[in-house]
N, C-alpha and C positions, 0 to 999 in steps of 0.2 A: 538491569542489563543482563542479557542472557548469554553467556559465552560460545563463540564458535565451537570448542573445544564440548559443554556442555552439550549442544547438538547432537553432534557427533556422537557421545556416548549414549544420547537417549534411541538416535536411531537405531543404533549396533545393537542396544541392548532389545529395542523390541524383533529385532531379528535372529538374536539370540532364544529369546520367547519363543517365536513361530517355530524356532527347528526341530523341537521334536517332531511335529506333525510334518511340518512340509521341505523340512531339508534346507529351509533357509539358511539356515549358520550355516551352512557352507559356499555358499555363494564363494566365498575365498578363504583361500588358506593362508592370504598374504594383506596383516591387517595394515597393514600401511597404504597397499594398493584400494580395502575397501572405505579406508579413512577420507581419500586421495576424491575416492568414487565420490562419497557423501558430500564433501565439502563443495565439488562441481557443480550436485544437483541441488543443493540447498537455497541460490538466488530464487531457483523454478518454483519450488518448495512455498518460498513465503509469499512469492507473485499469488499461488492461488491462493490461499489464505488469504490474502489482502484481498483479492477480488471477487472469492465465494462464500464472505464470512457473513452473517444476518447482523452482528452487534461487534461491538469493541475493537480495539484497533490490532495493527500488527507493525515493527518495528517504528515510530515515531520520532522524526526528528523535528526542530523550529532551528527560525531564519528572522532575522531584520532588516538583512542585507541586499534582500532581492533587489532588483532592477525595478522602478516604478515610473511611470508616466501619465500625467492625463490627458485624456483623446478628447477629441470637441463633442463625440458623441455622447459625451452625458457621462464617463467613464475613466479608470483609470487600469491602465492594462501592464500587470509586474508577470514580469519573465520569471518563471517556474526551474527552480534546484532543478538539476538532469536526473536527479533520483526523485524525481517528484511523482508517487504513483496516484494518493489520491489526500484531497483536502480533509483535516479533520476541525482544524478551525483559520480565519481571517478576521483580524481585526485592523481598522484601517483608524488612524485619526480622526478623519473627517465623522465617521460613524458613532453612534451612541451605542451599540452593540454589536457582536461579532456575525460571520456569517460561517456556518458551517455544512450548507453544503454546496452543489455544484449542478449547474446542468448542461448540456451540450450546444454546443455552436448547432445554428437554425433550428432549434428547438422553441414551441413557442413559448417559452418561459423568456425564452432572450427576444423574441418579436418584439413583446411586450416591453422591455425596457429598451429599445429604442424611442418611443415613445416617452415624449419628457411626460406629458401626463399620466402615463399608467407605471411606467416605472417604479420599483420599489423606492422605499426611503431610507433614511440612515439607522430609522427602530428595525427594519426589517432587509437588511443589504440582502442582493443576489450575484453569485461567484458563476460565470459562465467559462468553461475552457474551449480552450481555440488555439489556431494557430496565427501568429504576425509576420506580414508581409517579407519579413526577415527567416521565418521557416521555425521560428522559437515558438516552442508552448510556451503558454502564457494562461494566463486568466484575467477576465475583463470583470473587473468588478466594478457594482453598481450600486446605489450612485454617487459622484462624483460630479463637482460643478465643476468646471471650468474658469471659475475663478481660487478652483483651491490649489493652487498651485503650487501651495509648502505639502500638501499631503504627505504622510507618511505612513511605513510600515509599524504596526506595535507587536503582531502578533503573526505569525504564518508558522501554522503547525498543522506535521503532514504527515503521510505516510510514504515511506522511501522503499526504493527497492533494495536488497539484500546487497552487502557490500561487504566479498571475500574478504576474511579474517576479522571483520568487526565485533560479528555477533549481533543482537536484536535488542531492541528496547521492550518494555510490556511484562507484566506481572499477568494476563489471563492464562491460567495456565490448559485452559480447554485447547484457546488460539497456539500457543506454543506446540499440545501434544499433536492438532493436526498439523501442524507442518512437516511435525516428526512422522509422522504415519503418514503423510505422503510423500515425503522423503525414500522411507522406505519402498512405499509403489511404488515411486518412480523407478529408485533402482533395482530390483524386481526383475520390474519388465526390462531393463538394461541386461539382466543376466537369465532373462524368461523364464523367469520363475511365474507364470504370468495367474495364477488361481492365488500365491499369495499377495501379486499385486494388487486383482480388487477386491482383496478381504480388506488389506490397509487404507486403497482408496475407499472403502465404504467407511470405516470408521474417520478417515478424512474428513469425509463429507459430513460424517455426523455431527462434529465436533464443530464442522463449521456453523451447523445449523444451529449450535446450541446444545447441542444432545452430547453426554459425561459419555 
């Protein structure tokens, strides 16, 4: 676990870094007001990371507790944490191994598991997200008979969105530095500094790809 608090000080300090050149460390004279800034823009911060990252994960949490039901369509459909941003694993009872990843509702990946005959099986489940009649994310996982009506949850472990004053889960420290570094462009462009915004967003992005 990576402390909010630790955050904070990697952003400050790589904007401490950029001031010779670009004037950055001054953004404020009032470090409580840019401590105040950073902790604001940090939810945003790990969203893109979670979602422009090529490998490994970013804050992680697990669940047993979800909501689950089986639907008659071949299916069991568990209502999704509100911080639920993207699946890293599912493991259901009913399956002989987990599923880890996801495809979209009307996608033909999910066509196809309508279909009792093409449907995957319990060696090879498939996690579709969507939404229930009720307005709830959810995920329809597959498959599921309709006679397994003890089914349970063993495993749901995910990626969450950023939750002021917690701090992050994850030991990659590439994942971590670009959060920092877009931390930093974000707030940047907040106080238009905007030439040392996308020096940071590029090293963001690099970071996300993989690239030290």
């Amino acid at each position: 676990m990576i402390s909010e608090s630790t955050l904070v000080d990697k952003v400050r300090l790589l904007l401490n870094e950029a001031g010779d050149d670009s004037g950055v460390s001054l953004i404020s004279d009032d470090t409580l007001l840019l401590d105040r800034h950073i902790r604001g823009l940090l939810p945003e911060a790990v969203l893109f990371v979670q979602m422009n990252k090529a490998q490994g994960t970013v804050n992680v949490k697990s669940t047993i507790s979800a909501a689950i039901r089986v639907l008659a369509e071949g299916c069991a459909e568990i209502v999704l944490p509100a911080d639920y941003v993207r699946l890293v694993s599912l493991k259901l009872s009913s399956w002989s191994t987990p599923c880890s990843f996801t495809c979209s509702a009307g996608s033909r990946m999910e066509s196809l598991q309508k279909n009792r005959y093409m449907r995957a099986g319990v060696s090879s489940p498939v996690c579709v997200e969507a939404c229930n009649d009720s307005s709830e994310s959810v995920l329809k996982a597959y498959p599921v008979s309709d006679r397994d009506v003890a089914v349970s949850i063993e495993h749901l472990v995910y990626e969450a969105r950023y939750s002021p004053g917690e701090g992050i889960s994850g030991d990659d420290d590439s994942l971590v530095s670009a959060v920092a570094y877009h931390c930093a462009s974000l707030l940047c462009n907040v106080y238009g500094k905007f030439d040392a915004a996308n020096v940071f967003m590029g090293l963001a992005v690099a970071m996300c790809s993989g690239g030290k």
